[in-house]
C-alpha positions in Angstrom: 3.4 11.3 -16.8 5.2 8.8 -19.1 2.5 6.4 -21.1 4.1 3.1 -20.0 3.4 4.6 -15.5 0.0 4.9 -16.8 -1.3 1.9 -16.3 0.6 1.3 -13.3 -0.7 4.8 -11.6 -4.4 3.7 -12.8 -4.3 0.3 -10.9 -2.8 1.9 -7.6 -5.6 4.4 -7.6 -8.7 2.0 -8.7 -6.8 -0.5 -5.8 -7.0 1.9 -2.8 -10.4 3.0 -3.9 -11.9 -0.2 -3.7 -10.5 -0.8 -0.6 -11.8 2.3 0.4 -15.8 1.6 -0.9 -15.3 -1.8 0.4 -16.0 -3.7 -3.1 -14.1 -5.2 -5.5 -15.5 -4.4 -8.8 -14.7 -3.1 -12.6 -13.8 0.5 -13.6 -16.6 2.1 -15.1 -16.1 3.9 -18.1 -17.3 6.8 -15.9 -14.9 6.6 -13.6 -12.0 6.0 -15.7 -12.5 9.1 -17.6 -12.0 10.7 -14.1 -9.3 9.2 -13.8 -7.5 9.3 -16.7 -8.2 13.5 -15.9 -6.4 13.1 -13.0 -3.3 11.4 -14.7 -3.5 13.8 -17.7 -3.3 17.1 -14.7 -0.5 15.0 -13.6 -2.2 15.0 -9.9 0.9 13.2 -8.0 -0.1 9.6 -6.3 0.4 10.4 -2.9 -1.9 13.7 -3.4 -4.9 11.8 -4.4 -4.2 8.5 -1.7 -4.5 11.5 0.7 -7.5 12.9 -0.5 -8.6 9.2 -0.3 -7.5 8.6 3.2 -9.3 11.7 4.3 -12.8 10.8 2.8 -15.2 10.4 5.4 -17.6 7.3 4.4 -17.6 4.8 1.7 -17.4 6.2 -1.6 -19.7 4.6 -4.4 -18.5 5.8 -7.0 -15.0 7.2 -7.8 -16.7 10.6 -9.6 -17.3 11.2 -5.3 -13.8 11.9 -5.2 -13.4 14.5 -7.5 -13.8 17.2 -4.9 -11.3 15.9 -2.3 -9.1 15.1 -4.8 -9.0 18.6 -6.4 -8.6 20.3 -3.1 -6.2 17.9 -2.0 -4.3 18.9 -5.2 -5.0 22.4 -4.5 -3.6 22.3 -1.4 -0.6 20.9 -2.5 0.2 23.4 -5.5 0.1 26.1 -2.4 2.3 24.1 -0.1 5.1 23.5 -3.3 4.5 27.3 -4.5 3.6 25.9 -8.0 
């Protein structure tokens, strides 16, 4: 991932998370060190938005969406033979 789609990538994510826990607040520094993990594997957007979209619940934190996203990821590397 280029530097300068970082910060665009980032915002998308945090975006449909919130929406997802249903409050609108500040990364954590937490939580930004997940995500920046998931921009340094190069995890593609639409992976993790699925992963999202098939959380069951309201997430509190995004560090809950580790799991989902890594199989979701997983799951994809099988289904593009990568």
């Amino acid at each position: 991932m280029r530097s300068e789609d970082r910060p665009t990538f980032a915002r998308c994510v945090w975006d449909e998370f919130c929406k997802l826990s249903g409050v609108e607040r500040c990364i954590s520094p937490a939580e930004f060190y997940v995500l920046e993990g998931w921009m340094d594997q190069q995890i593609p957007l639409p992976v993790i938005l699925r992963a999202f979209g098939e959380f069951k619940g309201k997430p509190r934190k995004l560090e809950a969406m580790q799991v989902p996203v890594r199989r979701a990821y997983e799951f994809w590397r099988r289904a593009m033979c990568l």
